[in-house]
C-alpha positions in Angstrom: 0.0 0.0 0.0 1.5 3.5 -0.8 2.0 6.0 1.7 -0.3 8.8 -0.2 -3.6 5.7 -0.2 -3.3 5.9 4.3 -4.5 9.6 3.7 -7.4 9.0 1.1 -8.0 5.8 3.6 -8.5 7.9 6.4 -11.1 9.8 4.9 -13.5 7.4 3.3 -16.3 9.6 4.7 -15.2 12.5 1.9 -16.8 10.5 -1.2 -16.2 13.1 -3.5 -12.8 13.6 -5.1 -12.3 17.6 -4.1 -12.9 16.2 -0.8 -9.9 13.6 -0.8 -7.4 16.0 -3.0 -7.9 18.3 -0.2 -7.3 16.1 2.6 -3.9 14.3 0.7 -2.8 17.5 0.3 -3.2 19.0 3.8 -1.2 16.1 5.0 1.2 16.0 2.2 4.2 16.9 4.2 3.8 14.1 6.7 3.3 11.7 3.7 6.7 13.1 2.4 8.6 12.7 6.1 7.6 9.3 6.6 8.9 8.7 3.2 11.8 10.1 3.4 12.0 8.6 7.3 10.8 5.3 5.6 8.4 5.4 8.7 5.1 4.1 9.0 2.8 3.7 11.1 3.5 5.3 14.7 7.1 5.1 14.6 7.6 8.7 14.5 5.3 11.2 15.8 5.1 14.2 13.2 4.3 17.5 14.1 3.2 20.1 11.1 4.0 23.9 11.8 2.1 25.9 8.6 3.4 28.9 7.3 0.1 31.1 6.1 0.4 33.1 3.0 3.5 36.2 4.1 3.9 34.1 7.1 7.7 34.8 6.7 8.4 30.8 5.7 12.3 31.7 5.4 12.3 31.7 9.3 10.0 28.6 10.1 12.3 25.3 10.7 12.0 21.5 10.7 13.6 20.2 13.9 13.3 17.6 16.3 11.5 17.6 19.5 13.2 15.2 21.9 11.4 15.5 24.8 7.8 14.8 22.8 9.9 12.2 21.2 8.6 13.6 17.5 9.8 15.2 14.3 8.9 18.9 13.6 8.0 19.8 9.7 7.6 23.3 8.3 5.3 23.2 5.4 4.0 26.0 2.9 1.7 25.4 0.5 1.9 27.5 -2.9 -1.5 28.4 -4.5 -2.2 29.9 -8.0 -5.2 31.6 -9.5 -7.1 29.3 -12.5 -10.1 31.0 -13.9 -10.7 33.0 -11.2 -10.5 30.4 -8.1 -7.7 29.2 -5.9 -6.0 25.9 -6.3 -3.1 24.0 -4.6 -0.1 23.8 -6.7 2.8 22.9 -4.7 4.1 22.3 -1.2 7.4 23.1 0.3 8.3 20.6 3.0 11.3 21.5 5.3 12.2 18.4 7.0 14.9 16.0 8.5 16.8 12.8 7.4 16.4 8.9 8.5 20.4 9.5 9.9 19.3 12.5 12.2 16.4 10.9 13.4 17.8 7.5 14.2 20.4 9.2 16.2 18.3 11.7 18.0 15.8 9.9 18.9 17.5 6.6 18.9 15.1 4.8 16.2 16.4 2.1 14.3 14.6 3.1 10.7 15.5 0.7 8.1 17.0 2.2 4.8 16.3 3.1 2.0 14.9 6.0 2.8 13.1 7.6 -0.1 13.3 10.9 -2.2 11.3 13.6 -3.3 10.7 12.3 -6.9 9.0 8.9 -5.1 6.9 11.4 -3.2 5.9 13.0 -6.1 6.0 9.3 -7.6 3.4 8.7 -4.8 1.2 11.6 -5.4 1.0 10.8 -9.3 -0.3 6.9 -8.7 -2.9 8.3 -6.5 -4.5 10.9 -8.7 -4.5 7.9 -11.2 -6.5 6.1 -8.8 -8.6 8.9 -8.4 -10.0 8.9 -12.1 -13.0 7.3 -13.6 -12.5 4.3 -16.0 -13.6 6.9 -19.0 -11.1 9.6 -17.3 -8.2 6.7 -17.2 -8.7 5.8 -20.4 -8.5 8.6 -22.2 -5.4 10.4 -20.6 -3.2 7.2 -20.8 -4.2 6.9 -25.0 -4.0 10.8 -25.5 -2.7 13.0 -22.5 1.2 13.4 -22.4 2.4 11.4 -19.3 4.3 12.8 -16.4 8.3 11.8 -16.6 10.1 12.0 -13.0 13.7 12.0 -12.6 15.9 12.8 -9.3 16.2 15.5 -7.7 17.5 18.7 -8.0 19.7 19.3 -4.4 20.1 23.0 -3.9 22.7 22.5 -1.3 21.1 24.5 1.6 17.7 26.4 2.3 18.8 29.6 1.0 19.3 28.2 -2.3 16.0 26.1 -2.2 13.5 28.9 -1.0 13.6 30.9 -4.4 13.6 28.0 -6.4 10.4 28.3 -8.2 8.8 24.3 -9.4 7.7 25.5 -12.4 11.6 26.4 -13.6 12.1 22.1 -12.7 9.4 20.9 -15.1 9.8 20.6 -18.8 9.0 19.5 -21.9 11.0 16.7 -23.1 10.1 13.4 -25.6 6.7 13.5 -25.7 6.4 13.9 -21.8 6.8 16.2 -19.3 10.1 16.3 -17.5 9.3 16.9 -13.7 12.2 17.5 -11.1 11.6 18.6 -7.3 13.5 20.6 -5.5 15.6 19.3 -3.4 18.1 20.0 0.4 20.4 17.3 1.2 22.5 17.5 3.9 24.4 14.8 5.4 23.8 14.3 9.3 27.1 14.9 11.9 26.4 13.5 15.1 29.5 15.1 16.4 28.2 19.0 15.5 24.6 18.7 15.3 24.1 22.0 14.1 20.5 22.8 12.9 21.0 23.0 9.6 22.3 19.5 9.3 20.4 16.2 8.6 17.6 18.1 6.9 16.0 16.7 3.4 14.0 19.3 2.0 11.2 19.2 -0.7 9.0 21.2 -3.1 6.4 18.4 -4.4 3.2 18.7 -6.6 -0.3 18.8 -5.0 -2.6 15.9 -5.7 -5.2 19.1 -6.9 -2.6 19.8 -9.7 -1.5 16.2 -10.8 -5.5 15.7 -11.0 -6.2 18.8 -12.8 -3.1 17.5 -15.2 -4.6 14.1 -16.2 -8.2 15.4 -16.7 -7.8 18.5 -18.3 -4.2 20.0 -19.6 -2.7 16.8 -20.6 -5.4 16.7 -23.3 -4.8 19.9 -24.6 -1.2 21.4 -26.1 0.2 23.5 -22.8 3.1 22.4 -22.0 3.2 24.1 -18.3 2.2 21.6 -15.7 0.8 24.8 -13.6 1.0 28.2 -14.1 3.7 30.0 -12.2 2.8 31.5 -8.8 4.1 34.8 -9.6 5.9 36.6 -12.5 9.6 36.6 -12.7 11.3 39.1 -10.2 13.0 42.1 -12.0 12.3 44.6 -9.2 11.2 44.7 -5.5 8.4 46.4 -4.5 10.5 48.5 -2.7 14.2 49.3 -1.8 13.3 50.5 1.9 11.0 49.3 4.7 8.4 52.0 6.2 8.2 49.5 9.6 11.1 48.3 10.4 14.8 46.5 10.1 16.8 44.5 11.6 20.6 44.3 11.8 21.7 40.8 12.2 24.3 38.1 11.6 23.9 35.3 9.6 25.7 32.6 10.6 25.6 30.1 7.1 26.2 33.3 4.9 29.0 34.4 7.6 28.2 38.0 7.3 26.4 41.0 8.7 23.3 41.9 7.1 20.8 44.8 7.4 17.3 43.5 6.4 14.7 45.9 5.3 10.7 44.6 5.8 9.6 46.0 2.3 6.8 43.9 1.5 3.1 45.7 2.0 2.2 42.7 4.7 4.6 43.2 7.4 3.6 45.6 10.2 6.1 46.8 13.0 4.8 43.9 15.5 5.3 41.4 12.9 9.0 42.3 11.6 10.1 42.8 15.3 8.9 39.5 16.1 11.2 38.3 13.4 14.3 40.3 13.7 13.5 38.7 17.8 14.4 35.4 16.2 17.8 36.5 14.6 21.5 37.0 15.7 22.7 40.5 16.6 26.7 39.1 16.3 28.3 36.2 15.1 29.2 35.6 19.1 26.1 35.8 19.9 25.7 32.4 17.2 28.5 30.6 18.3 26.7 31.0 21.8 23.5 30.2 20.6 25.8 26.5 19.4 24.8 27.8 16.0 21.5 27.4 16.3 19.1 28.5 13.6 17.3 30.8 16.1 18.9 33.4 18.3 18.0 35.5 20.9 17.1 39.1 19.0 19.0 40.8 16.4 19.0 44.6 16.5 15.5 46.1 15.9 14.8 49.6 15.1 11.3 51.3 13.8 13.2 52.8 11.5 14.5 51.5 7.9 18.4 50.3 6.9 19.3 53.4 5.3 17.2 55.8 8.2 19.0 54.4 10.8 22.6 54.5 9.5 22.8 50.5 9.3 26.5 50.6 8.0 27.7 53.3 10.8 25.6 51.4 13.1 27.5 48.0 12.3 30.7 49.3 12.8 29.9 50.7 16.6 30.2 47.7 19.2 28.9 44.8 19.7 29.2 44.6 15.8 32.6 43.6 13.9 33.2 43.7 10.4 36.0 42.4 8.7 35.2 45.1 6.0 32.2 47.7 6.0 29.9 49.1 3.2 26.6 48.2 1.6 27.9 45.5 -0.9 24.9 44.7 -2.2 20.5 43.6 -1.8 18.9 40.0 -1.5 15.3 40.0 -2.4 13.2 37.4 -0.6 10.0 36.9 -1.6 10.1 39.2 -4.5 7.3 41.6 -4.8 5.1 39.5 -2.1 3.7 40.4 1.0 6.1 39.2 2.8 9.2 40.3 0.5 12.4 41.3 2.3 15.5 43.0 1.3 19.1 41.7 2.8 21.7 44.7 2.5 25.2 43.3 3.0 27.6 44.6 5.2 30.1 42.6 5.6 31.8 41.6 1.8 31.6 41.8 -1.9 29.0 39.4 -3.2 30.6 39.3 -6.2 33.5 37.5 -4.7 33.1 33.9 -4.5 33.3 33.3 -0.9 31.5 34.4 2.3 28.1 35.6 2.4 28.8 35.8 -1.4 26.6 32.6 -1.9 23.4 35.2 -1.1 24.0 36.2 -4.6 22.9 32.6 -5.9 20.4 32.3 -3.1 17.5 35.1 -3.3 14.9 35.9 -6.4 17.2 39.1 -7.3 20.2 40.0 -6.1 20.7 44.0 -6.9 24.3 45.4 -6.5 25.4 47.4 -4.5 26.6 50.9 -3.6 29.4 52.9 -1.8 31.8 51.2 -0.2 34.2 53.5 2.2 
């Protein structure tokens, strides 16, 4: 039995098909751990903390709750607009490997564990299984079929949060070429830092491998789904009017001053997040490198009102250089876009906190440097 069937199982009550897409989809984020986990059953206790639309997802982490014995999943689920009504396109699933969890929590999960092509695998049999005979019959004599290869691994969640689905499918003989993006990182049991042991995964919704078989794979569009939003070529804005935080960022290894420019953040909202940053890189080696710290440095005013590059050379700040070297957009042009001035070094060099520059939907060079 596959994974994806316990969910539509569990809700034999919903007879109509809306009913069990939505369900499988809900849920899709604990099919995808236990996949990944190759857990079933009540091995693993899975906890689901869901990022609401300019939620801020960047900051929401997988982890693992020891004393509740379980695993922690951050999920966000990506919607489009098709003829005027919402539907579920993709999910983004931050979560942990079989490694990290056998060792934490001292389970003895069998390998293999899986991927996120089977869990997309998964989700494609079960919209299959979804269709009438008439429905079956005709996509498999005249809709083009669904090709899925491995993964693409980004190599750490800044690369993966920009990476938009749609850029992973394609056409290609006769098929659609479908690729999920991936985060791989290899468990040490010696550092345990947070971001280690974590297999992350941007899958396709049941909703949209339905909508595929009974409706676009009949027709000539090549696009599985239509892209969320357009391709960034600008921010919304290059300033915040409620807030920014100066922080460290300890897998960039630089000093940052980020602007709240997106239309959804309010002065609460981006001081609650700037709470969950590092002011110094000391104060992330004493937070054992931890994702979350204990409060970067808040002010109600924006990067460039509050002096953010004077500011960062004053104590408890060090830079090994100063100027504003350059902008990460986050979120481009939604509401909860975010702009990342550098402080600390050249993006254009290749080292550093110059990986930003490969990490965000724009990076925008930047200006004096004294």
């Amino acid at each position: 039995m596959s994974f994806g069937l316990w969910s539509l199982i569990a809700n034999v009550s919903a007879s109509e098909p809306a009913d069990k897409i939505a369900a499988y989809d809900y849920d899709l984020c604990v099919t995808a751990q236990r996949m990944l986990l190759n857990a079933r059953g009540d091995e693993v206790d899975i906890v689901v903390n869901r990022a609401a639309a300019g939620s801020g997802f960047g900051t929401l982490q997988m982890d693992i709750d020891t004393e509740a014995d379980a695993v922690v999943v951050a999920s966000l689920t990506e919607r489009i607009n098709i003829d005027g009504k919402k539907m579920n396109a993709s999910v983004w699933c931050k979560m942990v490997n079989q490694a990290r969890v056998n060792d934490v929590l001292q389970k003895q999960l069998a390998p293999p564990p899986q991927s996120c092509r089977e869990v997309n695998e998964n989700t494609y049999r079960e919209a299959l299984a979804l269709l009438s005979t008439e429905q079956r019959e005709s996509y498999e004599a005249n809709g083009t079929p669904l090709h899925f290869v491995d993964d693409y691994n980004a190599g750490a969640g800044a690369a993966w949060i920009p990476a938009v689905v749609n850029d992973y499918i394609e056409p290609e003989g006769g098929a659609l070429r479908v690729q999920a993006p991936s985060v791989q990182v290899e468990w040490d049991p010696q550092t345990r830092d947070w971001y280690k042991g974590t297999h992350h995964c941007k899958v396709i919704t049941l909703a949209a491998m339905h909508r595929w078989m009974t409706v676009v794979a009949l027709t000539d569009v090549t696009e599985l789904f239509p892209r969320a939003n357009p391709v960034c070529t600008s921010p919304s804005s290059m300033t915040s009017s409620v807030g920014s935080c100066l922080q460290f960022f300890g897998p960039a290894d630089g000093t940052f001053c980020t602007d709240y420019s997106g239309s959804g953040w309010t002065t609460e909202t981006a001081g609650a997040q700037c709470a969950e940053r590092h002011a110094t890189k000391a104060a992330w080696f004493a937070a054992n490198r931890r994702y979350t710290g204990v409060g970067g440095i808040f002010s109600t005013q924006s990067c460039a009102e509050r002096d953010a590059i004077s500011e960062a050379r004053r104590p408890p700040v060090e830079l090994a250089q100063t100027g504003a070297f350059g902008t990460c957009v986050f979120r481009c042009n939604q509401s909860d876009e975010s702009l990342w001035h550098s402080l600390t070094e050249d993006p254009s060099a290749d080292q550093g906190s110059a990986g930003m520059t490969r990490r965000c939907d724009l990076f925008i060079p930047g200006g004096d440097k004294d």
